[in-house]
N, C-alpha and C positions, 0 to 999 in steps of 0.2 A: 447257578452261574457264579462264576466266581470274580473277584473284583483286583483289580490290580493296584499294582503299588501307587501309583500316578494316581487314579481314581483315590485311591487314599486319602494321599494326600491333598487331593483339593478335598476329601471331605470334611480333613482335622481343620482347614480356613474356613470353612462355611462354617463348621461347630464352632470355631473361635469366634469368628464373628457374632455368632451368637442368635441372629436374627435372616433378615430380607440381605441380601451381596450383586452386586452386580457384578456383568462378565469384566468389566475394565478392571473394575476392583481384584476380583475373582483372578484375571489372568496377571494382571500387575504382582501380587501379594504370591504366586505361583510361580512367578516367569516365567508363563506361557502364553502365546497367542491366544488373542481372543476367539478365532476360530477353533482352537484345539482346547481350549477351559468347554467352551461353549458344546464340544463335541461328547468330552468328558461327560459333564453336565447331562445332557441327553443320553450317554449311557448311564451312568449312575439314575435316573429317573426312570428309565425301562427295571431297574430290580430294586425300587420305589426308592431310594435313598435319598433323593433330594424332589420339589417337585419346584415347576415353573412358576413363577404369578403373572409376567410379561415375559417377552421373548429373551431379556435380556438383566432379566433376573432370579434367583431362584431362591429355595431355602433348605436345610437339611429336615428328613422325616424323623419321626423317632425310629424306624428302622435304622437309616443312617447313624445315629446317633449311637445306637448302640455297636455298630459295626467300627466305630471310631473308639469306644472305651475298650 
């Protein structure tokens, strides 16, 4: 599967972040709805890149991570 530009991009903020991001955060730092970060988010965790801890926060995997360098 393959990852899109937008999915990317929210991944390079969750790896800046460095650690735990919430979706306000997440969508704010993106300019995008929280709906549509949060959608993102749900796709990027089905092809492991990020994974949830609460519905409304997440973090990136070392998958992800590597998909960012």
């Amino acid at each position: 599967m393959s990852i899109m530009a937008t999915e990317l991009e929210v991944l390079k903020i969750i790896r800046q972040k460095n650690s735990l991001i919430s979706m306000k955060e997440l969508s704010s730092k993106a300019g995008l709805g929280i709906g549509y970060a949060y959608m993102l988010c749900k796709s990027l965790e089905k092809q492991d890149c990020v994974g949830f801890l609460t519905r409304s926060s997440c973090r990136i995997t070392a998958k992800g991570k590597s998909m960012v360098n």
